[in-house]
KEKE-3310 file (N, C-alpha, C; in steps of 0.2 Angstrom, whole numbers, plus 5000, padded with zeros to 4 digits):
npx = (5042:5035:5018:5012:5002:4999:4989:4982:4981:4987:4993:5005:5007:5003:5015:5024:5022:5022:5037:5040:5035:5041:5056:5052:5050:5061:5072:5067:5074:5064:5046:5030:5018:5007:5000:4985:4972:4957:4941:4928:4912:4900:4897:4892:4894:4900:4910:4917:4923:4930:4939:4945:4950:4964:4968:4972:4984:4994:4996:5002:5013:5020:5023:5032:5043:5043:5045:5061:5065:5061:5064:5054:5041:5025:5007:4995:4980:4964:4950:4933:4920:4915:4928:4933:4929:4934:4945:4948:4944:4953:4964:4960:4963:4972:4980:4987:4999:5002:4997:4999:4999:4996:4997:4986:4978:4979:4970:4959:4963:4959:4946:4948:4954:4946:4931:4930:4937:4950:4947:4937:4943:4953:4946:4937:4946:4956:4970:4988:4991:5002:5005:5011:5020:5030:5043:5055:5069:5079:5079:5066:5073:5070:5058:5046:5034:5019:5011:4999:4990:4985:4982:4983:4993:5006:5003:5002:5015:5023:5017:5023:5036:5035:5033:5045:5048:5052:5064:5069:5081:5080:5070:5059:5050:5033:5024:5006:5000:4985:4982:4969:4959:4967:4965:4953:4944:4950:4961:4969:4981:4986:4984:4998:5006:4998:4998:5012:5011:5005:5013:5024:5021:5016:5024:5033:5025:5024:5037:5040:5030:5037:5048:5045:5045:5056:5062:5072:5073:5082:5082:5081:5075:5062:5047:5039:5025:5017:5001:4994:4990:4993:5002:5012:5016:5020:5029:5041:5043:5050:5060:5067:5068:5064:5058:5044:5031:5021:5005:4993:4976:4960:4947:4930:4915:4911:4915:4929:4940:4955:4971:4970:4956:4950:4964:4974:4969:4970:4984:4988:4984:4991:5004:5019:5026:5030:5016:5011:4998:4989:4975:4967:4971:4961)
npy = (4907:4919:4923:4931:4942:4951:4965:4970:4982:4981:4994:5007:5010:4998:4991:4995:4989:4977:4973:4979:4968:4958:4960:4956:4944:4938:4940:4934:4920:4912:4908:4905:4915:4928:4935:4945:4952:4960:4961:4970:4963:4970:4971:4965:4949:4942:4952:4953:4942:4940:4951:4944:4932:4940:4946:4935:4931:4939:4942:4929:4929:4938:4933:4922:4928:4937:4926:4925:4934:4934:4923:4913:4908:4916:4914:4916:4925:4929:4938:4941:4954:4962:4972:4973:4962:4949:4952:4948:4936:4929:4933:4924:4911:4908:4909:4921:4932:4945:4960:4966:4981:4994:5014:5024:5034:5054:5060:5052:5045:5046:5044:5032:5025:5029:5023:5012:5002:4998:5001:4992:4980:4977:4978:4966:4957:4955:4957:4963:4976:4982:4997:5003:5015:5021:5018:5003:5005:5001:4991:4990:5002:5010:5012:5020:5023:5027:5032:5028:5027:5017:4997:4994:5000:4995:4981:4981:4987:4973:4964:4970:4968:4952:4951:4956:4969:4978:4982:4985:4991:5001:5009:5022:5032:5043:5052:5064:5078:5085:5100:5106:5096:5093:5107:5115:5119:5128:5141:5153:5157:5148:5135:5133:5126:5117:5108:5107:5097:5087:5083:5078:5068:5058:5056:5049:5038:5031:5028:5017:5008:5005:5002:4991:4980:4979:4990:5003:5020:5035:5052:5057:5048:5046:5054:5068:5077:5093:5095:5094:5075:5073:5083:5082:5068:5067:5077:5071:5059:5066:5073:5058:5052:5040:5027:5019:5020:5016:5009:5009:5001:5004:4996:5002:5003:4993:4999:4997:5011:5023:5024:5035:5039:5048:5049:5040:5042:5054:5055:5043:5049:5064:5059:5055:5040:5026:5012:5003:4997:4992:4980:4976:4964:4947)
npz = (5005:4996:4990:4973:4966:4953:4947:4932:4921:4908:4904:4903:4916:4924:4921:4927:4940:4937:4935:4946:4955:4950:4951:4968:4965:4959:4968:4979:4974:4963:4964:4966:4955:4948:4935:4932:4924:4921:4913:4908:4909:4905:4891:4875:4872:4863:4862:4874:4874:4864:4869:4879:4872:4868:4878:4885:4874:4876:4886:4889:4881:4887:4899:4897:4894:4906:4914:4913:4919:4932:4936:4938:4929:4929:4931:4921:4921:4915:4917:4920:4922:4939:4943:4956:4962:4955:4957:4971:4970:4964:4968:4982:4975:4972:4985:4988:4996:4992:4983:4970:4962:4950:4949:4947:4934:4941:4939:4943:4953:4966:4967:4967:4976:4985:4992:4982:4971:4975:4989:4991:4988:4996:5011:5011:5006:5015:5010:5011:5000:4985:4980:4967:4961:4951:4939:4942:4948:4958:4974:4987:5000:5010:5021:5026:5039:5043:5057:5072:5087:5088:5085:5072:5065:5071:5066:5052:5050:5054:5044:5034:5037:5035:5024:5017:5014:5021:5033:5049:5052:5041:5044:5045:5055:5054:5064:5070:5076:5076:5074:5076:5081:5092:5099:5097:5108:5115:5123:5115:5120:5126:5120:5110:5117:5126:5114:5112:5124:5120:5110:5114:5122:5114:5105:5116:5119:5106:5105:5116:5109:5096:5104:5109:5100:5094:5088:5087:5088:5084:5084:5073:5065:5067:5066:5075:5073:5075:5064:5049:5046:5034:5028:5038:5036:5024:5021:5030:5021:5011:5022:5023:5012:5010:5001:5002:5009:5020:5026:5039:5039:5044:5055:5056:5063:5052:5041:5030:5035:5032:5038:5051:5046:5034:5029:5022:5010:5004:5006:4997:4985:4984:4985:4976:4981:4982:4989:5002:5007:5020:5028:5040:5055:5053)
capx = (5041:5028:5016:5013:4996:4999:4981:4989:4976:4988:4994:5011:5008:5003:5021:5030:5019:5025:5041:5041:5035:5048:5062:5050:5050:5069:5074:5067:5073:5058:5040:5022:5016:5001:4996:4979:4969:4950:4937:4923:4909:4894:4897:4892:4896:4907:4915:4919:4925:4939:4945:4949:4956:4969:4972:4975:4988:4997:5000:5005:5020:5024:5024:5037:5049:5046:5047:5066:5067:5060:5065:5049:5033:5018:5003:4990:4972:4961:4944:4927:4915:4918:4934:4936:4926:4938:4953:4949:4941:4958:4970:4962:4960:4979:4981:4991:5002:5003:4992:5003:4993:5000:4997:4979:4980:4980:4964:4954:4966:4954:4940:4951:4956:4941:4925:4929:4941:4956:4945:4934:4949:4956:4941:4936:4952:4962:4976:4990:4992:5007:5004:5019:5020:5034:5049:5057:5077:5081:5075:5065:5079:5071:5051:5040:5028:5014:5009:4998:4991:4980:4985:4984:4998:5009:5001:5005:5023:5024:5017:5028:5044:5033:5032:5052:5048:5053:5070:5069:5087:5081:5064:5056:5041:5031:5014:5003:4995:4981:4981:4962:4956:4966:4966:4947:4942:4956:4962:4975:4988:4988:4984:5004:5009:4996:5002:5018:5013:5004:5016:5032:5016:5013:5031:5036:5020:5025:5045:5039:5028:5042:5055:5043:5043:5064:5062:5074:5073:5082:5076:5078:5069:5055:5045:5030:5025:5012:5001:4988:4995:4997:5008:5018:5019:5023:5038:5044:5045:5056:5066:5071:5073:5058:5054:5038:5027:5018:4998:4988:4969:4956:4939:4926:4908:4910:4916:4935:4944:4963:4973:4967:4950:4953:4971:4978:4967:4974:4990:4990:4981:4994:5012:5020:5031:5026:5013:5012:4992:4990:4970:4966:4971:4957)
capy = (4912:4925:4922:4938:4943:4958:4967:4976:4983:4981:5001:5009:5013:4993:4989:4996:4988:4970:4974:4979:4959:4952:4963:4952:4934:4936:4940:4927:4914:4912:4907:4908:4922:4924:4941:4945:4957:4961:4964:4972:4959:4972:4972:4960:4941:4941:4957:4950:4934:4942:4953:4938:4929:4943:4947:4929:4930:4944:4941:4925:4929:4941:4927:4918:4935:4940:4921:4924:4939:4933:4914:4910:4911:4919:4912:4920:4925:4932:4937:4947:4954:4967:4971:4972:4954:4944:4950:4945:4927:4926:4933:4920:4903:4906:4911:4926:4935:4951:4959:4972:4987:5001:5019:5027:5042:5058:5062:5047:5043:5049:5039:5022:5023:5029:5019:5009:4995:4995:4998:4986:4972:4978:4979:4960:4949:4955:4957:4967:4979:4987:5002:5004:5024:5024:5013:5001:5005:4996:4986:4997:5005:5015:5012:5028:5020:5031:5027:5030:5023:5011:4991:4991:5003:4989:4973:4985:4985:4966:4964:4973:4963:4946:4952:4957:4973:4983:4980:4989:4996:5008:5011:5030:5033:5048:5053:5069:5080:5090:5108:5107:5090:5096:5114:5119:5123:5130:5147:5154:5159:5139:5131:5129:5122:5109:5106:5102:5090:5082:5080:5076:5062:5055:5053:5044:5031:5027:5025:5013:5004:5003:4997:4981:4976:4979:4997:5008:5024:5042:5058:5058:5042:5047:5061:5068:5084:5097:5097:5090:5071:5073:5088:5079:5062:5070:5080:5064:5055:5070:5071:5052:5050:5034:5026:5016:5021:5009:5014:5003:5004:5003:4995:5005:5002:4990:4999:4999:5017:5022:5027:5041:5043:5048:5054:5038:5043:5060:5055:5042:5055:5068:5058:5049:5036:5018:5015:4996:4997:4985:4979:4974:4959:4945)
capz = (4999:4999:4983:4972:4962:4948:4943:4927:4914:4900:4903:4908:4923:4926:4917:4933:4945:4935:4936:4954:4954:4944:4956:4971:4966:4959:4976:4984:4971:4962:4967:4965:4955:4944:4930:4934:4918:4921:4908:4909:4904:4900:4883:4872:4873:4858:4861:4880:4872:4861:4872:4885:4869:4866:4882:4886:4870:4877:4892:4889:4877:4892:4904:4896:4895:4912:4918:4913:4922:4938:4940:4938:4925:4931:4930:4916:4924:4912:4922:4919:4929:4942:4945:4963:4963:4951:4960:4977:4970:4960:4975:4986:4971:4972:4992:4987:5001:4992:4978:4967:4956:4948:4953:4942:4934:4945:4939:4947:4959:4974:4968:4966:4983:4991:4991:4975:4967:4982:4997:4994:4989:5003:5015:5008:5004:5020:5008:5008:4992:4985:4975:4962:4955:4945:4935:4947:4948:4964:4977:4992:5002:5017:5023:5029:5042:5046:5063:5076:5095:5086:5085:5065:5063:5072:5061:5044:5052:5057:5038:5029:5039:5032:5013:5014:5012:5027:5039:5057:5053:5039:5045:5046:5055:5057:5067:5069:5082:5075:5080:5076:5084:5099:5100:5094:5113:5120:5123:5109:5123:5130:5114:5109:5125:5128:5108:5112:5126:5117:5104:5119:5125:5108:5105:5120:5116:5099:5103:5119:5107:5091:5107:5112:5092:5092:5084:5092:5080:5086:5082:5065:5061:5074:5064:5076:5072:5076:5059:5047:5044:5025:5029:5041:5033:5017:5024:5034:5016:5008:5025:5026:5007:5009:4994:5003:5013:5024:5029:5040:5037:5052:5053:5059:5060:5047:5033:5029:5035:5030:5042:5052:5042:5026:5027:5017:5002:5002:5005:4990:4979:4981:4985:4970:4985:4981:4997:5006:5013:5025:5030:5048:5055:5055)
cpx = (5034:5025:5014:5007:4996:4992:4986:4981:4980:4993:5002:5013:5008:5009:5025:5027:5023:5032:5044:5040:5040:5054:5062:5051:5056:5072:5075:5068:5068:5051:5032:5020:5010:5001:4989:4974:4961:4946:4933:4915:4901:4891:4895:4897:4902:4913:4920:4926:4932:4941:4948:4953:4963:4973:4975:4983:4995:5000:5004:5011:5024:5027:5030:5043:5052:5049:5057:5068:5068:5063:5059:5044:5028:5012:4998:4984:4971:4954:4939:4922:4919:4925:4936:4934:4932:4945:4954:4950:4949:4963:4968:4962:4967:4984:4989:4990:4999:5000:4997:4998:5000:4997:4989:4981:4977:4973:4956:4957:4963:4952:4943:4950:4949:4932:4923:4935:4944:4951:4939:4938:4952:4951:4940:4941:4956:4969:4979:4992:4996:5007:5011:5016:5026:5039:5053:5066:5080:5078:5073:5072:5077:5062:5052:5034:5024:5010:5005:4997:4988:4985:4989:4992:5007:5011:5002:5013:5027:5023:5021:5033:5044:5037:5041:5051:5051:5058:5069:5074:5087:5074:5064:5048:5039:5026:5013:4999:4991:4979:4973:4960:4960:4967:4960:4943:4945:4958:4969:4980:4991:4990:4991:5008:5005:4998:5006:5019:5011:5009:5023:5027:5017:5019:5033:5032:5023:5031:5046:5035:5032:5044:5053:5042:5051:5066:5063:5078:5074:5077:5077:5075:5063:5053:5038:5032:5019:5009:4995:4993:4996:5003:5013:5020:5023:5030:5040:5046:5050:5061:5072:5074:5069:5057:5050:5037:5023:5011:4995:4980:4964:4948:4935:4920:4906:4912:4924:4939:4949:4965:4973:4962:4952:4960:4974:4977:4971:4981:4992:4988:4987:5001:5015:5025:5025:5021:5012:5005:4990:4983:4973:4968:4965:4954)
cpy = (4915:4923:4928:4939:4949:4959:4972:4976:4985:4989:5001:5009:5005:4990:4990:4992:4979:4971:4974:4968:4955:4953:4957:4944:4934:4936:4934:4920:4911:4912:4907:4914:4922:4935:4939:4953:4955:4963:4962:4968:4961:4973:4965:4955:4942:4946:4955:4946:4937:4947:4950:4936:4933:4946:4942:4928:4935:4943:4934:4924:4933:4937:4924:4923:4934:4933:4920:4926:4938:4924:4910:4912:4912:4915:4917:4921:4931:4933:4941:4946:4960:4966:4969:4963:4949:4944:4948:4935:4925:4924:4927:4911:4902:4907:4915:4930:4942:4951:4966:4976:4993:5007:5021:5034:5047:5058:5058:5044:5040:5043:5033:5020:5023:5027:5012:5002:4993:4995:4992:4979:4973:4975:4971:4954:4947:4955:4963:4970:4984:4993:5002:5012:5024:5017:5011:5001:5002:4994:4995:4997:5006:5014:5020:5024:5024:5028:5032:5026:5016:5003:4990:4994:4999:4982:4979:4983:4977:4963:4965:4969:4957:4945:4952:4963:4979:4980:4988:4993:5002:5011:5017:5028:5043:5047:5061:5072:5084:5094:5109:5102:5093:5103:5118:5122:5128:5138:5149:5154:5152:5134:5127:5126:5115:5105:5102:5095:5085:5078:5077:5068:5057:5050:5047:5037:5027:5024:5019:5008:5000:4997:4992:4978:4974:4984:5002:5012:5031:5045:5059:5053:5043:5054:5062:5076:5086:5099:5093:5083:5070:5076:5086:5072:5062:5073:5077:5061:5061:5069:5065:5049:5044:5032:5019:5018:5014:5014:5008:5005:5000:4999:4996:5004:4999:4992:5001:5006:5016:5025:5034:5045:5041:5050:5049:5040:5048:5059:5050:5044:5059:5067:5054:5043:5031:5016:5006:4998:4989:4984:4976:4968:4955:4946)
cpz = (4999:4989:4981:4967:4960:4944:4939:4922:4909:4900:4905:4912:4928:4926:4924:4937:4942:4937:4942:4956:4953:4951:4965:4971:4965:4966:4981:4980:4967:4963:4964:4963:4950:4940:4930:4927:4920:4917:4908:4905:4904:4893:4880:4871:4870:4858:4868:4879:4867:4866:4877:4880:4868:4872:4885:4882:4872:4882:4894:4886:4884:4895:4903:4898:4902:4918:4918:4916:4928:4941:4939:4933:4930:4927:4926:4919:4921:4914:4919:4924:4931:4946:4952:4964:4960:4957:4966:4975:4965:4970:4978:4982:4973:4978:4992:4993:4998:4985:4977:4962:4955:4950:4945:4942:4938:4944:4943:4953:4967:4972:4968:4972:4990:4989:4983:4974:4975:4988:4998:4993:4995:5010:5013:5007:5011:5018:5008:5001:4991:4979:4972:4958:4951:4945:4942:4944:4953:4968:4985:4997:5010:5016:5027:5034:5045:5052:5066:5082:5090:5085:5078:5063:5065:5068:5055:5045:5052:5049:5034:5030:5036:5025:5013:5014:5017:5032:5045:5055:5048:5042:5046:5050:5058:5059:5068:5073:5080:5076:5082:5081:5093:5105:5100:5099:5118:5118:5120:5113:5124:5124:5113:5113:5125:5121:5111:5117:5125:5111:5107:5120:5121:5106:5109:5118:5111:5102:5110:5114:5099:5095:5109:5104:5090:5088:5087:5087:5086:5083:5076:5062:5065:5072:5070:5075:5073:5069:5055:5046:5039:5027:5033:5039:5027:5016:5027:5027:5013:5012:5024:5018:5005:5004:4996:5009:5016:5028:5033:5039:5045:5049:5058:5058:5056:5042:5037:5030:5033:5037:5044:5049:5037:5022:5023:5012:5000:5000:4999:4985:4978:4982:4978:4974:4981:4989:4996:5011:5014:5028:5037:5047:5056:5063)
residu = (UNK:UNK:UNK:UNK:UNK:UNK:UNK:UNK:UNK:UNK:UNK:UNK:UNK:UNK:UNK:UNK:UNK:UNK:UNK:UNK:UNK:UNK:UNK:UNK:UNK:UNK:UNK:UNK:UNK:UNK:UNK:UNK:UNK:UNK:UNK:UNK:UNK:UNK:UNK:UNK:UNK:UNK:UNK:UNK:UNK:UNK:UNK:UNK:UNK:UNK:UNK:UNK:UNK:UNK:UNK:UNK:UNK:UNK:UNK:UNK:UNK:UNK:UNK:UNK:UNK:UNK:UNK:UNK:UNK:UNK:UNK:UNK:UNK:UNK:UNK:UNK:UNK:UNK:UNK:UNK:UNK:UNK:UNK:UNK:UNK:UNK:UNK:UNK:UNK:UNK:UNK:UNK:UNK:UNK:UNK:UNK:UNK:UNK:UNK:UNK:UNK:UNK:UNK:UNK:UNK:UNK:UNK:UNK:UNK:UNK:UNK:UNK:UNK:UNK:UNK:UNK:UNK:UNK:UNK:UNK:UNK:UNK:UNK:UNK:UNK:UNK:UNK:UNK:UNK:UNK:UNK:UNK:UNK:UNK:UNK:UNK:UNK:UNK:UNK:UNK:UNK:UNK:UNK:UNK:UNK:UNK:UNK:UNK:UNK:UNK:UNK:UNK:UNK:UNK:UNK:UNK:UNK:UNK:UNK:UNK:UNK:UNK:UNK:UNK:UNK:UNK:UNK:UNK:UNK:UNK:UNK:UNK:UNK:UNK:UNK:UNK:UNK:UNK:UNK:UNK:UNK:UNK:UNK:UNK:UNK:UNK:UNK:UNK:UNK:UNK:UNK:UNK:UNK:UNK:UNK:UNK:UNK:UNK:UNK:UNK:UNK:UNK:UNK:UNK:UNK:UNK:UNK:UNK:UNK:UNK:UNK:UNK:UNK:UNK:UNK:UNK:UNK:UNK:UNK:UNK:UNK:UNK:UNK:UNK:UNK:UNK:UNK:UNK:UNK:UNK:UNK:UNK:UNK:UNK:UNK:UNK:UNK:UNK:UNK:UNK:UNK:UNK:UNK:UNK:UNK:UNK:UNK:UNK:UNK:UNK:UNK:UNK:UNK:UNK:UNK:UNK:UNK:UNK:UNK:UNK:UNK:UNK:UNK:UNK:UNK:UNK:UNK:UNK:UNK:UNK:UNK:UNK:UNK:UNK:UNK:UNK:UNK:UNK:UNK:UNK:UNK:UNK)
# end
C-alpha cells in the first residue's frame, strides 16, 4: 500500500486535490494517509497559535468524514514555518510515497512551480507530487508521459506504475524535435529534411527504449513531433484524451530542472491535465 500526504491550504482548489486522495487510498483498501495544512509562523505568537487551534479543529472534523469515504482516517498535521520545509519534514516523519497538492491559481502558477514551494519539495524530499486541477470524477483512465533520451523520463514511468497510477496498455507518450535547437545553423532548403530525420531517429530510440520496459505503443500512442515541447505535449494530451500527465524532472548542476529545462513549468502553467512530477532517482 502506497502511503498518501495531502498539502491542502484549506481552499477549493485544495478540496480536489483530497478527493483525488480519498479516490487513492479507497482503491487500494485503505492505508496510511495524513492532511498536511501549513501556517505561516511570522506573525505574532498568538495569532500563530489560534490559527493552528482552528485548523487543527477543521480538519479534524474532516478526517472523520473523509475517513468514511476512503477506508481509512487521515492523519491531521497542523505545521508552521516555511512551507516547503514542513512538508518535506512531515512527508518524510511519515515516509510518504506520494505527496498530493491542488493546482494554484493561474495567476502564481509559474512562480509555484519554478523556483519556489514544489521545486524545492521536489528537489529535497525525492518525492513524487501529484498535482490535482480539477473535481475528481473517476479514477485516471489514460497517462500522457512526456519523454525524452534521458534516464529520468524511464524512472517517472517505473514510478507512476509503483503509485497505480499509470498501466502500459493505456499509456500515451509524446517527445519533441526543436526546429530551433536543431535547425539554427543550417541552411533553409535542408533544414526540413534533416527535421525529419531527426524526428524518424528520436522515434525509433524512444519505441526501443518503451519496448525494453514492456511498452509496445503504435503510431497513435507514440506522438513525436517537429515543434516546441509545450506545443506538442499539449496537442498529444487533446489527441489521446489523457487525463495525467506524467513529467520527469532532471538534476543538473545541482539545482532541480523540469523536464527539458523549463518546459514542465510552462506546461503546468498553461495545461489544466492533472500532472504526476516525478524527481530523480537517488
Amino acid at each position: 500500500m502506497i502511503k498518501i500526504l495531502v498539502a491542502t491550504d484549506l481552499s477549493e482548489r485544495s478540496a480536489h486535490a483530497v478527493q483525488r486522495a480519498v479516490q487513492l487510498i479507497r482503491r487500494q483498501g485503505g492505508g496510511e494517509w495524513g492532511l498536511l495544512h501549513v501556517i505561516d509562523d511570522e506573525a505574532p505568537a498568538a495569532y500563530v497559535q489560534r490559527q493552528v487551534q482552528q485548523a487543527e479543529s477543521l480538519l479534524q472534523t474532516q478526517a472523520e468524514r473523509l475517513g468514511e469515504q476512503a477506508g481509512s482516517v487521515p492523519r491531521v498535521i497542523v505545521g508552521t514555518g516555511e512551507a516547503a520545509a514542513v512538508i518535506v519534514e512531515s512527508a518524510q516523519g511519515m515516509g510518504a510515497d506520494l505527496l498530493v497538492v491542488g493546482a494554484h491559481r493561474k495567476s502564481t502558477l509559474r512562480d509555484f512551480f519554478v523556483g519556489t514551494t514544489l521545486e524545492r519539495v521536489v528537489r529535497s524530499s525525492h518525492l513524487p507530487v501529484l498535482r490535482v486541477n480539477g473535481p475528481v470524477t473517476h479514477e485516471y483512465r489514460h497517462a500522457l508521459l512526456a519523454m525524452d533520451l534521458s534516464r529520468t523520463s524511464l524512472q517517472a514511468l517505473s514510478r507512476a506504475r509503483d503509485l497505480g497510477l499509470v498501466s502500459l496498455d493505456e499509456l500515451h507518450v509524446a517527445s519533441a524535435v526543436e526546429p530551433l535547437a536543431a535547425g539554427a545553423i543550417m541552411e533553409p532548403g535542408i533544414s526540413a529534411e534533416v527535421l525529419e530525420n531527426q524526428r524518424q531517429l528520436l522515434r525509433q530510440q524512444l519505441q526501443e527504449r518503451l519496448a525494453a520496459v514492456g511498452a509496445c505503443l503504435n503510431d497513435e500512442r507514440l506522438l513525436v513531433q517537429i515543434g516546441s515541447p509545450e506545443g506538442v505535449i499539449g496537442e498529444a494530451l487533446r489527441q489521446s484524451g489523457a487525463d495525467l500527465l506524467v513529467l520527469g524532472t532532471h538534476a543538473r548542476e545541482g539545482v532541480s530542472r523540469f523536464f527539458l529545462g523549463s518546459v514542465a513549468s510552462r506546461l503546468l502553467a498553461s495545461l489544466d491535465s492533472d500532472a504526476l512530477i516525478v524527481p530523480p532517482a537517488d
